[in-house]
DODO-649025 format. One record per atom (N, C-alpha, C): x, y, z; residue in three letters. Coordinates in pm, whole numbers, plus 32768, in hexadecimal, padded with zeros to 4 digits. Atoms other than C-alpha are relative to their C-alpha. Example, Ala and Ser with C-alpha at 12.3 -4.5 7.8 and 13.67 -1.06 7.14 Angstrom:
% DODO-649025
80597F898000Ala84CE7E3E830CAla805A80788000Ala7FAE7F897FFASer85577F9682CASer7FB3806D8049Ser
This chain:
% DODO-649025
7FBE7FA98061Unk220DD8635668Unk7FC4808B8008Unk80587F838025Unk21EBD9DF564BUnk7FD2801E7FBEUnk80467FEF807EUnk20EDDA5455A5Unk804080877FBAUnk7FBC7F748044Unk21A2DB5E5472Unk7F8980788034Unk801A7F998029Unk2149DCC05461Unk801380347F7FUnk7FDA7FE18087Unk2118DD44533EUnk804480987FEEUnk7FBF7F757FE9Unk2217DE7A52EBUnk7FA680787FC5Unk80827FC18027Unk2134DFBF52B2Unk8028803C7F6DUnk7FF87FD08099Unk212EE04A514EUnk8033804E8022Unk7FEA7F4E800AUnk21D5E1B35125Unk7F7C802B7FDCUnk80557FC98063Unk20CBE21E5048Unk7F898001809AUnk808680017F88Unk1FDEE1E451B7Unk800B80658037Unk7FE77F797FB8Unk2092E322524AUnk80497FF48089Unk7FBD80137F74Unk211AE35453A4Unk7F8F7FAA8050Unk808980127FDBUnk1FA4E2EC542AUnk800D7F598049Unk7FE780928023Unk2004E17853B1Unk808B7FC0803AUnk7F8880177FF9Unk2163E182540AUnk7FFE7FF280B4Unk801A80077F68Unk210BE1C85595Unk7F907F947FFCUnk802C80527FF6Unk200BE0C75595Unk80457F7B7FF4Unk7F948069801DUnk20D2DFE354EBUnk80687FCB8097Unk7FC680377FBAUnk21E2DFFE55F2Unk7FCB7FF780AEUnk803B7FF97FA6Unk20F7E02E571AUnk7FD17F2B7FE6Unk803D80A08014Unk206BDEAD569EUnk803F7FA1801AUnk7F8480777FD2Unk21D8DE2A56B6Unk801580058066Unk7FFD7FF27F64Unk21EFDEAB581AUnk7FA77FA28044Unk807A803F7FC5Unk20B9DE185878Unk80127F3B801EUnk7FA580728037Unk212ADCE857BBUnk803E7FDE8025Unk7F6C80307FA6Unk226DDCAD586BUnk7FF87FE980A8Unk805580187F9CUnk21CEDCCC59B5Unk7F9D7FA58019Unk803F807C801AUnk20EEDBF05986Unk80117F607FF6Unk7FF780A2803CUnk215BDABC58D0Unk80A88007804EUnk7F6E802B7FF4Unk22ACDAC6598FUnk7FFD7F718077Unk8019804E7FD8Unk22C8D98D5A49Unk8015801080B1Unk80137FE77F70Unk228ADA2D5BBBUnk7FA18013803BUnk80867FE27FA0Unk2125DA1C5C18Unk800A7FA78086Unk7FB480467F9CUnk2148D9EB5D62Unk7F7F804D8084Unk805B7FE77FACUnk2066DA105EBFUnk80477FE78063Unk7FF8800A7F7DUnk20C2DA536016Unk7FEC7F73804DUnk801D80787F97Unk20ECD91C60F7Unk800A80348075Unk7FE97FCD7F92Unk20E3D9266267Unk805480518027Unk7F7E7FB37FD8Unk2210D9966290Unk803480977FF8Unk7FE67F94804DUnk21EADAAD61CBUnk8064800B7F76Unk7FB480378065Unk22CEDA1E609EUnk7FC27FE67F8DUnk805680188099Unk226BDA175F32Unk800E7F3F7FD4Unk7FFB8088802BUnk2238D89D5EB5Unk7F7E80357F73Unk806080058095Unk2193D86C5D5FUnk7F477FC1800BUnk806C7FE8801AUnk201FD8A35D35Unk7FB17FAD7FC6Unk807A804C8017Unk1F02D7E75D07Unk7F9080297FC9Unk80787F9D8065Unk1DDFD81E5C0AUnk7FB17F8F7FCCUnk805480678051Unk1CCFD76A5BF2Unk7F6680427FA9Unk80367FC9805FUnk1C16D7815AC2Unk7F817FAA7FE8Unk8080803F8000Unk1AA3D7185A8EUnk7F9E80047F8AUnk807C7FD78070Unk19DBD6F45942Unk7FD87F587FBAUnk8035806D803EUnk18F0D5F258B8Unk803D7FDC7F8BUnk7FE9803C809CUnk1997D5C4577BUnk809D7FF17FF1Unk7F7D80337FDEUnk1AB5D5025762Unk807480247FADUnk7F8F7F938043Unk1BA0D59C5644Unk8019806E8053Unk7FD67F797FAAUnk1B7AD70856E2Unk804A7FBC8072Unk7FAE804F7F5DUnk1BD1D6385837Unk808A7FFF7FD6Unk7F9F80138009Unk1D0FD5A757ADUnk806B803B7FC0Unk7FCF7F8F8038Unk1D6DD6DB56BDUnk804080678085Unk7FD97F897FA6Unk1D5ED7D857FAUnk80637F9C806AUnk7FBA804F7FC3Unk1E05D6CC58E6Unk808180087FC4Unk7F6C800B8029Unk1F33D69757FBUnk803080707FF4Unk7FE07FB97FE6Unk1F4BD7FD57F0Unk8047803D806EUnk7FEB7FC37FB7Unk1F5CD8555917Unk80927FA98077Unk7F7F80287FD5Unk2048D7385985Unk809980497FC8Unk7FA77FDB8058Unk212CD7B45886Unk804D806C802EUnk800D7F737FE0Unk213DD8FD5928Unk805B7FF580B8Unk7FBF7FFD7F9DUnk21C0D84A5A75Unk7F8F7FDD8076Unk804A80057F91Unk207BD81E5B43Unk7FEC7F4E7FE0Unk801F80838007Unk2003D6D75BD0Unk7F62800C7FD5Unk80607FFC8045Unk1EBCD68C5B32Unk7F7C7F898026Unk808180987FE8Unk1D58D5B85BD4Unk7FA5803B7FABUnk80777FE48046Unk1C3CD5915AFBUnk7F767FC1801BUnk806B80177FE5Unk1AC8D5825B29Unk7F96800A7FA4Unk80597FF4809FUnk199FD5215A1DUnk7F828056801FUnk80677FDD800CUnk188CD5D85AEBUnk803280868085Unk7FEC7F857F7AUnk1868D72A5C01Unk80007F848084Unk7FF080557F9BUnk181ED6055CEBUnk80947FEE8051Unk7F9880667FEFUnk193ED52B5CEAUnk80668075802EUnk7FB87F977FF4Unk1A09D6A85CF9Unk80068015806CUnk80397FFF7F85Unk196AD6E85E12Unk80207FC78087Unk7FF680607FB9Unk19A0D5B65EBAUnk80AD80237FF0Unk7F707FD18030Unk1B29D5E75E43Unk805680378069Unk7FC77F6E7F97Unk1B43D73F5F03Unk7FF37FFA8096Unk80087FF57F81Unk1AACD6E16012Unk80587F65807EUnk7F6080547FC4Unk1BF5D5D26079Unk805B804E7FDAUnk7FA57FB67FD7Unk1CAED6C86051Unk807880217FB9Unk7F9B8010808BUnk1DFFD7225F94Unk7FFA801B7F67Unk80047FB88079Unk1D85D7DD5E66Unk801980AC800FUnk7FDB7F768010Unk1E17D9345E26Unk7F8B80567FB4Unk80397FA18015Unk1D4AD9AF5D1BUnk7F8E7FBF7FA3Unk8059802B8021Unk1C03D9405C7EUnk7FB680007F79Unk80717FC98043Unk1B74D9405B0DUnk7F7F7FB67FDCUnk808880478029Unk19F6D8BF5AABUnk7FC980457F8CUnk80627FDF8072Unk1954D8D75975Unk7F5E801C8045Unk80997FD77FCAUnk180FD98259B2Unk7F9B7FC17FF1Unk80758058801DUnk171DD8965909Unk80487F5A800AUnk7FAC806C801CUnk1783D7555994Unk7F6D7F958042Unk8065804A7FCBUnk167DD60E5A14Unk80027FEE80B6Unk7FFF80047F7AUnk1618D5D15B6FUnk8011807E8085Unk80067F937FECUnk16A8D7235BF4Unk8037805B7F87Unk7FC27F938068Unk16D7D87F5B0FUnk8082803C802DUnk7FA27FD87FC9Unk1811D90B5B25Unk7FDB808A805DUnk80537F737F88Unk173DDA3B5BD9Unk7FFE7FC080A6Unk802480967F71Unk16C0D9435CF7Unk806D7FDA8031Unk7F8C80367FA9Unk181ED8CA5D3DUnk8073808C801EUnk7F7C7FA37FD1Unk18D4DA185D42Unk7FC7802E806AUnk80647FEB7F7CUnk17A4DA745E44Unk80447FB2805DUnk7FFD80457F90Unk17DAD9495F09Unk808380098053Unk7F5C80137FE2Unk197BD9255F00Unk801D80988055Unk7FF07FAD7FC9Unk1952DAA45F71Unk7FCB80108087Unk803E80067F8AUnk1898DA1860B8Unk80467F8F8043Unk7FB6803D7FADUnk19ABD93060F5Unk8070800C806EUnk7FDD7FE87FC2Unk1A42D9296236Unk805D80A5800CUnk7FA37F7C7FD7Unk1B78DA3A628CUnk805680347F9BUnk7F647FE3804BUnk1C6FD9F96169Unk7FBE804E7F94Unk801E7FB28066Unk1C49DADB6047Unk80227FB97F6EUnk8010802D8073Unk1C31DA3E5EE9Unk7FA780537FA8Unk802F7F8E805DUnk1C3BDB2B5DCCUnk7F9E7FAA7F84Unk802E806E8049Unk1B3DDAA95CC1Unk7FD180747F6BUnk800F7FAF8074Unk1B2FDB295B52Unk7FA57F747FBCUnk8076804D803AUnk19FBDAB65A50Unk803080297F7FUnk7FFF801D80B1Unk1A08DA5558D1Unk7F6C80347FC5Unk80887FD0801CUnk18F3DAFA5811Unk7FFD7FC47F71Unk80037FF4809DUnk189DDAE6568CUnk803280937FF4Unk7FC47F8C8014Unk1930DC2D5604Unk7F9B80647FEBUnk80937F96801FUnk17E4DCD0559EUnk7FBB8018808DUnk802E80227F87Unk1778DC895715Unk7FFC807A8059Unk7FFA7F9B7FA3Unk1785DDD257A6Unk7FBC80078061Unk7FFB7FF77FA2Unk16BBDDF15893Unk7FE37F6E8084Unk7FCF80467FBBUnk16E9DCB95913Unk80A0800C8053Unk7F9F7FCB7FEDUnk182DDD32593EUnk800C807A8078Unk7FF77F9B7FB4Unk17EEDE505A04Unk7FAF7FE28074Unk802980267F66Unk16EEDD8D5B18Unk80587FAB8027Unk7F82802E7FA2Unk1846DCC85B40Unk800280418068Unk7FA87FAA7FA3Unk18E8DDDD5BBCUnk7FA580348081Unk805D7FE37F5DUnk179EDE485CA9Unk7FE87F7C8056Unk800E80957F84Unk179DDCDB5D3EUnk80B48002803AUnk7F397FFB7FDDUnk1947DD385D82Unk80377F9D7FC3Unk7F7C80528067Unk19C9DC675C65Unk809D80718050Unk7F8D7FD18011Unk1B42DCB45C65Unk8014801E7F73Unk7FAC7FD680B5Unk1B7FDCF05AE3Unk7F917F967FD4Unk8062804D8079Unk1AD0DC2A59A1Unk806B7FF07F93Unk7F967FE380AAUnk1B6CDBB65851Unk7F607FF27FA6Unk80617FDB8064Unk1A9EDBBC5714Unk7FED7F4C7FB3Unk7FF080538098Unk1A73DA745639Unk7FD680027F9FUnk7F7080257FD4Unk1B19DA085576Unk804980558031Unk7F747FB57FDAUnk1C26DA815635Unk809D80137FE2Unk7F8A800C801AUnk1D5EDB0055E5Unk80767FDE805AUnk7FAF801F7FA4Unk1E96DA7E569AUnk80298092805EUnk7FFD7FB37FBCUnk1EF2DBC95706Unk7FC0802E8060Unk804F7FEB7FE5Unk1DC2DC445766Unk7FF47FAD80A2Unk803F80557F94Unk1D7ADAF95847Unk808C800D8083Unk7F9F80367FBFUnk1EF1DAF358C5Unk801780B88075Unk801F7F8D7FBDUnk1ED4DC66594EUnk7F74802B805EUnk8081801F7F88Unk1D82DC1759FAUnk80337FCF8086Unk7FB4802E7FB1Unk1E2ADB265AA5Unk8063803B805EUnk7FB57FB47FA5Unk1F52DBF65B20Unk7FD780548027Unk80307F7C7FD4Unk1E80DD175B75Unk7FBE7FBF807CUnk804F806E7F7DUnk1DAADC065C69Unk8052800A8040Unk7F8B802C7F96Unk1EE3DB895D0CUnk802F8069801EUnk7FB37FC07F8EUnk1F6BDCC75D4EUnk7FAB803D8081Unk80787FCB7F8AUnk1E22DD2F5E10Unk7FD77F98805DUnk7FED80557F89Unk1E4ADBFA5EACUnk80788000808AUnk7F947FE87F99Unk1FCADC4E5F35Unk7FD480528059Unk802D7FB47FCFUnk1F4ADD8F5F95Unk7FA7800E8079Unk805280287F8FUnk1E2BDD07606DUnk80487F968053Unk7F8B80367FBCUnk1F22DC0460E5Unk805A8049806CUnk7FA67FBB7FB9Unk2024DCF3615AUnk7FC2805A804CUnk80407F7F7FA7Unk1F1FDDCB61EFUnk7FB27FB7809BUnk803080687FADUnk1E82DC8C62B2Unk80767FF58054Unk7F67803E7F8BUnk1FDADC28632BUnk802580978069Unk7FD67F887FA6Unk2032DDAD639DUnk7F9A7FF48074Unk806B7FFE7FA5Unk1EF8DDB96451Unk7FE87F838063Unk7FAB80757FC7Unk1F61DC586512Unk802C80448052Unk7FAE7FD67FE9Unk2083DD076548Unk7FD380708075Unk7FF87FA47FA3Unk2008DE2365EFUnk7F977FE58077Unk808580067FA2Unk1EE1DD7866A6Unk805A7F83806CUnk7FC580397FD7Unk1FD9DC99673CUnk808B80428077Unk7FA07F547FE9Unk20C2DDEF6790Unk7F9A7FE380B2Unk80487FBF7F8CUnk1F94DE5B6872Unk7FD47F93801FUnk802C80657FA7Unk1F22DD0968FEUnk80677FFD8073Unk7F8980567FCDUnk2094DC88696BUnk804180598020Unk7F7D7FD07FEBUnk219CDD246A1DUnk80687FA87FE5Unk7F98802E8064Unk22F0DCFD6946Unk80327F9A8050Unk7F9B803E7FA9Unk23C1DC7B6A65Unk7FC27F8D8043Unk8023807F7F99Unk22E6DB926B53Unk7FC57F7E7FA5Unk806580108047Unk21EDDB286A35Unk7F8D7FC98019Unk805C7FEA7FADUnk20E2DB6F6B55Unk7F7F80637FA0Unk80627FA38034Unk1FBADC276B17Unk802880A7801AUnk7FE27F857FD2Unk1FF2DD946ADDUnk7F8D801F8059Unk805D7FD27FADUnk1F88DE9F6BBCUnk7F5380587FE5Unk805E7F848039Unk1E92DF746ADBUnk7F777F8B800AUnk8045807A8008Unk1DF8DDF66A9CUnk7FBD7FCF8099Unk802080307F62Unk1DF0DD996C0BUnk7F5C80598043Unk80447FB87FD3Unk1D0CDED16C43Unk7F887FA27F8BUnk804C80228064Unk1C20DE476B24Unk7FA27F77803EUnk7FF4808A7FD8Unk1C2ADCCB6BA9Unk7F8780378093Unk802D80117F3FUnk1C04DD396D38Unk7F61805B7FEAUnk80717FE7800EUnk1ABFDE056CB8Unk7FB37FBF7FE7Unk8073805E800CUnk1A1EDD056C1CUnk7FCB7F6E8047Unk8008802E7F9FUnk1A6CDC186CF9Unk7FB1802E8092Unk80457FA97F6CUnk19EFDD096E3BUnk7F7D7FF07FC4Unk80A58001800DUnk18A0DD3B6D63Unk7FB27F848012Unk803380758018Unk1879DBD76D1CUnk7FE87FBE80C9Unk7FEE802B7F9DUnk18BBDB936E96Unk7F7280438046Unk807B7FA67FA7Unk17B3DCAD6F14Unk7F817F977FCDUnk80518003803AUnk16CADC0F6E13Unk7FD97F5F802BUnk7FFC80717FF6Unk16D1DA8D6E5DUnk801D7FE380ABUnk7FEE80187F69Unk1731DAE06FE2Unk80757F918026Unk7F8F80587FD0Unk1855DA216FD0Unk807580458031Unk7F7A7FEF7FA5Unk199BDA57709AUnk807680117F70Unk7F727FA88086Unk1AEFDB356FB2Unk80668005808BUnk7F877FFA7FADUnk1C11DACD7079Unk808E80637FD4Unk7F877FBE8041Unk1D5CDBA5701FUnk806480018036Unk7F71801C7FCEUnk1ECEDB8F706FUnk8043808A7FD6Unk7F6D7FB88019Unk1FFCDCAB705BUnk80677FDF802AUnk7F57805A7FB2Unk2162DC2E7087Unk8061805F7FC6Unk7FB07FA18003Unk2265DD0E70A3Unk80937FCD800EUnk7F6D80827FD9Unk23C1DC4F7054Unk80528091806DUnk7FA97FDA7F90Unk249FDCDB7199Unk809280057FA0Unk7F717FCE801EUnk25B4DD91714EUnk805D7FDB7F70Unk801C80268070Unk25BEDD736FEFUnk809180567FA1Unk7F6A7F9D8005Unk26CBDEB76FC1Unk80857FB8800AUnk7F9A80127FD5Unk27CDDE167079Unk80507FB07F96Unk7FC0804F80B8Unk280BDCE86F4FUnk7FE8802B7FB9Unk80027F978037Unk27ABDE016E76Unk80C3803D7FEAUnk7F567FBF800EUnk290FDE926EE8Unk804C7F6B7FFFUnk7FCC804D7FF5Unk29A3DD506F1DUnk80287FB87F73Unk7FDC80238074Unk2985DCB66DE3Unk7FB080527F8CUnk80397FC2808DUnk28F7DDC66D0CUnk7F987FF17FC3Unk80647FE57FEEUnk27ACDDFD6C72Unk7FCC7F607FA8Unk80058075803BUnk27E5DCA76BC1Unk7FC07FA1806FUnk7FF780687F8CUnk27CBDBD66D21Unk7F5380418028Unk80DD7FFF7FE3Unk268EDCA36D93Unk7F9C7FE77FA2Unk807E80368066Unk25EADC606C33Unk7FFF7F4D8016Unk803B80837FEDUnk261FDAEB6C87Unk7FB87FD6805FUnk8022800D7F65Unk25ADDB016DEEUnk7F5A80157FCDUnk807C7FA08029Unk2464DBD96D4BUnk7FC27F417FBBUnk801880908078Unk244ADAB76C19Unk7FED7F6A8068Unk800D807F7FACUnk246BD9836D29Unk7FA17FFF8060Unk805F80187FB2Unk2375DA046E36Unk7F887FDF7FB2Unk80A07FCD807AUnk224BDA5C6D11Unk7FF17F4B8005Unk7FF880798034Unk22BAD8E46CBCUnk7FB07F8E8059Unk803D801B7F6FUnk226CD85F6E2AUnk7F858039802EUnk80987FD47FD8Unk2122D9376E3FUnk7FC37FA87FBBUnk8086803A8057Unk20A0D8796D05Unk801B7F968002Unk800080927FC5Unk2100D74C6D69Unk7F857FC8808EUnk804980497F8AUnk2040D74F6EA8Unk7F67804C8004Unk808B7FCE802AUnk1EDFD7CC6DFFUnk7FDC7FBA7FA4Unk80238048806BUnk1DE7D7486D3AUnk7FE680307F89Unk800F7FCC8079Unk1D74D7B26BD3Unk7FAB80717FF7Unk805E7F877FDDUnk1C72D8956C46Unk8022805E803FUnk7FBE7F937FABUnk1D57D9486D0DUnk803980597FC1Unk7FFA7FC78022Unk1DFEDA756CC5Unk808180548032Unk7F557F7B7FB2Unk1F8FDB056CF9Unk801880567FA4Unk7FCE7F97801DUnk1FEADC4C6CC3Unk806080468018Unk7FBF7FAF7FADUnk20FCDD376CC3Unk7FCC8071802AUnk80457F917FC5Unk2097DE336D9CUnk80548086803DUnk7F7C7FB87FE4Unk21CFDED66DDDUnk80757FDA7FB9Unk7F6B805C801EUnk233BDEC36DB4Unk80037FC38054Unk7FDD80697FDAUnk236EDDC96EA7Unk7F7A7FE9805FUnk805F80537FB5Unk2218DD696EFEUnk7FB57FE97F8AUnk804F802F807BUnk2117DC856E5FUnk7F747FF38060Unk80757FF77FFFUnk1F99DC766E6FUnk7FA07F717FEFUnk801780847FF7Unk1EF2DB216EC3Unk7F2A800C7FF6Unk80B07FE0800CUnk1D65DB1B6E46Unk7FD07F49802FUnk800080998004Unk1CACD9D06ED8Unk7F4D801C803DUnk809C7FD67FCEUnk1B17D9EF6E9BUnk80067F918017Unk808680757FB3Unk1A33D8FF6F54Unk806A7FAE804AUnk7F7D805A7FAEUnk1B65D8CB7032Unk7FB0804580A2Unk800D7FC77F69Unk1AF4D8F271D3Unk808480028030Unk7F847FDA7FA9Unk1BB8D95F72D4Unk80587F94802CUnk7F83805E7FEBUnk1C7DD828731FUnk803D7FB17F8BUnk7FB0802F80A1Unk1CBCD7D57194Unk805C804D7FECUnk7FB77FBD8032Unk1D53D8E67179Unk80848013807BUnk7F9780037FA5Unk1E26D8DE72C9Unk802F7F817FABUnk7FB580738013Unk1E98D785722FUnk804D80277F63Unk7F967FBC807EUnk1F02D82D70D3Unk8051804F802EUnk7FA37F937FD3Unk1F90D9427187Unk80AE7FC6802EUnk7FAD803B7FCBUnk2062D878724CUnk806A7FA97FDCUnk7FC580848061Unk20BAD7577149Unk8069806A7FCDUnk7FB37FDE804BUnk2142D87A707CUnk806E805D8065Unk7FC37FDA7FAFUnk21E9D94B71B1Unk80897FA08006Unk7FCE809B7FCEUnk22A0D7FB7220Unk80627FF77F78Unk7FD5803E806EUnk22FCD77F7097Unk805380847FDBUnk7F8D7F848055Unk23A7D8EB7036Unk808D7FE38075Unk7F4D7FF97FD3Unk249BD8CA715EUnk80237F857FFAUnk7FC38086801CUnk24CBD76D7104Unk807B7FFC7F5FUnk7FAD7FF28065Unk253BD7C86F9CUnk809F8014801AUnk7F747F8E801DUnk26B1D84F6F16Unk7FDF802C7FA0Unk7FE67FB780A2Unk26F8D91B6E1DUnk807480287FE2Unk7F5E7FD8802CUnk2819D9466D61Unk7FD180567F77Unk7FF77FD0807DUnk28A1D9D76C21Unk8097800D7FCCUnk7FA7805C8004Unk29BCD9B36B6BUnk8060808C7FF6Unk7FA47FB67FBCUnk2A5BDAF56B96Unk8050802D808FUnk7FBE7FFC7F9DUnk2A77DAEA6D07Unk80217F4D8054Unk7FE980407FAEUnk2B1FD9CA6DC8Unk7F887FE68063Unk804E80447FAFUnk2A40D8E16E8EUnk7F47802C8016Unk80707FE17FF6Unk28F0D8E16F12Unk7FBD8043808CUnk80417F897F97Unk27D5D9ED6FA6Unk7FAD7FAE8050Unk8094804C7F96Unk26C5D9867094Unk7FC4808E800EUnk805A7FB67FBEUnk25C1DA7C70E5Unk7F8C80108069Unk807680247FD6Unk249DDA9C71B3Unk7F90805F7FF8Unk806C7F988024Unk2350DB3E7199Unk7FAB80288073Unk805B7F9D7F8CUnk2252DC2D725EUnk7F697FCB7FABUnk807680288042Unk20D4DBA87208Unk7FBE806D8049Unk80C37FC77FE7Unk1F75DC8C7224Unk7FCB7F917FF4Unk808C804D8044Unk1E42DBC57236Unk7F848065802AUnk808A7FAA7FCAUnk1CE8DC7D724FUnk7F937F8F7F73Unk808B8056802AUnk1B8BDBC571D1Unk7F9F805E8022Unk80827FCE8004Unk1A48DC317161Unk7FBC7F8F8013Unk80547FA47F82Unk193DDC2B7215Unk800F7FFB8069Unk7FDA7FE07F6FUnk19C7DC96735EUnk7FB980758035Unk80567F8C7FE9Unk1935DD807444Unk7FFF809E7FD9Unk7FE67F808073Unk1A0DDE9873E2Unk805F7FFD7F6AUnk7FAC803E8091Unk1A63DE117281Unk7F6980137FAEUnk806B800C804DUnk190FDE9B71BAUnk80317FEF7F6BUnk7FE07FD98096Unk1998DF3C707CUnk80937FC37FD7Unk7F96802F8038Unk1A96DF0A6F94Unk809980418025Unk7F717F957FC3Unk1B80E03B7032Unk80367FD5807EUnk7FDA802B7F42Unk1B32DF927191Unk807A7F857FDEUnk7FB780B67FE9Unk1BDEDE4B7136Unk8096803E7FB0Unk7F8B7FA78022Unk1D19DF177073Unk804380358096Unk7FCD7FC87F8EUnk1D37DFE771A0Unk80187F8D806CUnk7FAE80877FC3Unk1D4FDE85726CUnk805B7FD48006Unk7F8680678015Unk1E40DDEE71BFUnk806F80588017Unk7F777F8A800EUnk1F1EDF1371A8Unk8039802580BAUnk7FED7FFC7F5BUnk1EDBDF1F734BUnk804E7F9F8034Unk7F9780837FC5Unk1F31DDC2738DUnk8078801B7FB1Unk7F8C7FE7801CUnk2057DDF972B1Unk8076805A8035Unk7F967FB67FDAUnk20F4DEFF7332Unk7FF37FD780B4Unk7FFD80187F72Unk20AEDE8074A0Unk803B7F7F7FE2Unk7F9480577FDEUnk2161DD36744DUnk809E802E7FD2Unk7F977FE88022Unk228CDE1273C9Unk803280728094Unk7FD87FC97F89Unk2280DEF374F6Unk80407FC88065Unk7FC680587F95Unk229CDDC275C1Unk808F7F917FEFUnk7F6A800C802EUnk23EDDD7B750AUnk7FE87FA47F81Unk7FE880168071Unk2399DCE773DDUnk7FEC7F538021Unk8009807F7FF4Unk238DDB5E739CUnk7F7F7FDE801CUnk807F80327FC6Unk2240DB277412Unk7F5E802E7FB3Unk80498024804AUnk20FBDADF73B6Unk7F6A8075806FUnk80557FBA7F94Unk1FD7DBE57446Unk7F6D801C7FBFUnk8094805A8077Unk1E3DDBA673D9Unk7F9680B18056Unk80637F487FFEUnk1D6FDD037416Unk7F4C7FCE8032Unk808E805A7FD4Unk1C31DC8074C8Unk7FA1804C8082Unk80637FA67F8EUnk1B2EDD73759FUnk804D80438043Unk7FB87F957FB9Unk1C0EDE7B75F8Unk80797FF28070Unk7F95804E7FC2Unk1D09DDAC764AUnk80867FB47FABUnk7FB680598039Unk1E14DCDE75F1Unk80317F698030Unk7FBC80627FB1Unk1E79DB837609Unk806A7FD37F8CUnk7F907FFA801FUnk1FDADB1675F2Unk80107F6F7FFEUnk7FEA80B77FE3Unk2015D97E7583Unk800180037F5DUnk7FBB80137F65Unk20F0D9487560Unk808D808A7FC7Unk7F8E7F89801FUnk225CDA0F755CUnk80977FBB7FE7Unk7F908046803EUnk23BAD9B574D9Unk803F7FB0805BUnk7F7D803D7F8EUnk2439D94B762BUnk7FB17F5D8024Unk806080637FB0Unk230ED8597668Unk7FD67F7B7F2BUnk7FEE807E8044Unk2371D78C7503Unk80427FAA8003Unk7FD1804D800AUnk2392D65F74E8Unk80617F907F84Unk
């Protein structure tokens, strides 16, 4: 039930009259039956509040309140048990009486504020004379306080002031997802971007210098990629793009690493891979792209493509740095596209070897 307002006297002045209706605002906001918290999805679902005080009236007074109001409601007799609560997970917003047994409500807004990633807003119950208990809340990062006894208002505007600094950190968690997911992933393949790739192939190269292990790398350059471009429009080359990426990460393991590295080339990372692991990835995935089709459902029937591979490996003789083994791959690459494309070409002591080539599959 809502709790009344009382209407303000005349005789209080204008003073009383803005307070007054500033209280019903507050009021209506509050107790309306939409407390509500971000789910995965990003979708409001109704709110969770668990409430914590040794003494079992207040407990079941603020509880029926706050159901009343629309939230779901767990309760706890000590900071402990609160504690324990928050940390499974699924509580929106948190209150503890400050003087409670086993833990203080101080001690658990400490602790719950050292739990894991999720954010759980947590407001404390004081005595009303309690000031500055009240105010080393707020330097331990309480979220808000009510007074007891408490008034319904009072407690039910704590509450919504929590939860909305919970959406807030919510929606700011999820954006930030959002955009860290932006710069990981390229939109179309949902390969590793390229800004990422540079990030990856560094720490990878250091880790390789540092441990002396072997940084194998791939470039594949889908062949003639334009032509079903014009053929069936930019729809047919985004499936051609989307189906090879599909076929790279199919034929790698978890430690590995595809990138887009172009428009129609991708970026194959394969640490503590030697020179004939990586001829056998190279090849698996060479082989398996012109095995694919690809369709789509705007153009009639199906594409086939085939691809151009780089390989270059660290530590080779002239493969020191991280620019040498770039400048490799980009060599063998464009020397198996010189030599018409389809084929597979490995960058190895100032040389090249060619195994195999489109005419010599089987």
């Amino acid at each position: 039930m809502r709790p009344s307002v009382p209407d303000a006297d005349p005789a209080d002045g204008p003073s009383s009259e803005r307070e007054s209706t500033v209280l019903r605002a507050a009021l209506h906001v509050a107790a309306r039956p939409s407390g509500a918290a971000l789910d995965e999805d990003g979708e409001e679902g109704t709110a969770c509040v668990l409430v914590a005080d040794d003494d079992a009236a207040t407990l079941a007074l603020i509880a029926s309140t706050l159901r009343a109001s629309g939230y779901d409601v767990e309760t706890a007799l000590d900071g402990q048990a609160a504690v324990e609560r928050v940390a499974r997970g699924g509580i929106d917003v948190v209150l503890l009486d400050a003087v409670m047994p086993r833990l203080s409500g101080f001690d658990a807004c400490r602790t719950i504020r050292g739990l894991g990633d999720d954010f759980v807003p947590v407001a404390l119950a004081f005595a009303k004379t309690d000031a500055k208990s009240r105010v080393e809340a707020l330097k331990i990062g309480a979220d808000g306080y009510v007074c007891k006894p408490f008034e319904q208002t009072e407690l039910l505007v704590c509450i919504s002031s929590a939860l909305r600094t919970k959406r807030a950190h919510d929606r700011m968690t999820a954006a930030a997802a959002r955009l860290e997911r932006l710069r990981r992933y390229d939109a179309l393949t949902d390969a590793y971007s390229f800004p990422y790739l540079h990030e990856r192939l560094a720490a990878e190269f250091a880790r390789a210098e540092r441990h002396s292990e072997p940084l194998a790398c791939c470039v594949l350059d889908v062949d003639r990629l334009k032509v079903h471009n014009e053929r069936g429009g930019r729809s047919l080359g985004d499936a051609v793009l989307r189906g090879v990426a599909e076929v790279i990460k199919r034929s790698v393991r978890d430690s590995d690493a595809v990138a887009r590295y172009g428009g129609d080339e991708f970026f194959v990372m394969l640490p503590a891979t030697h020179f004939a692991g990586s001829l056998v990835v190279a090849s698996r995935i060479w082989r398996d792209v012109a095995a694919r089709t690809f369709s789509t459902p705007e153009v009639a029937g199906e594409a086939r493509v085939t691809a151009s591979v780089g390989v270059a490996l660290f530590p080779s003789r002239d493969v020191r740095t991280k620019e040498a083994l770039l400048q490799a791959l980009e060599a063998a690459l464009l020397e198996a596209k010189r030599r018409g494309g389809n084929r597979l070409c490995v960058f190895q002591q100032e040389g090249f070897i060619y195994t195999p080539s489109g005419e010599e599959r089987t």
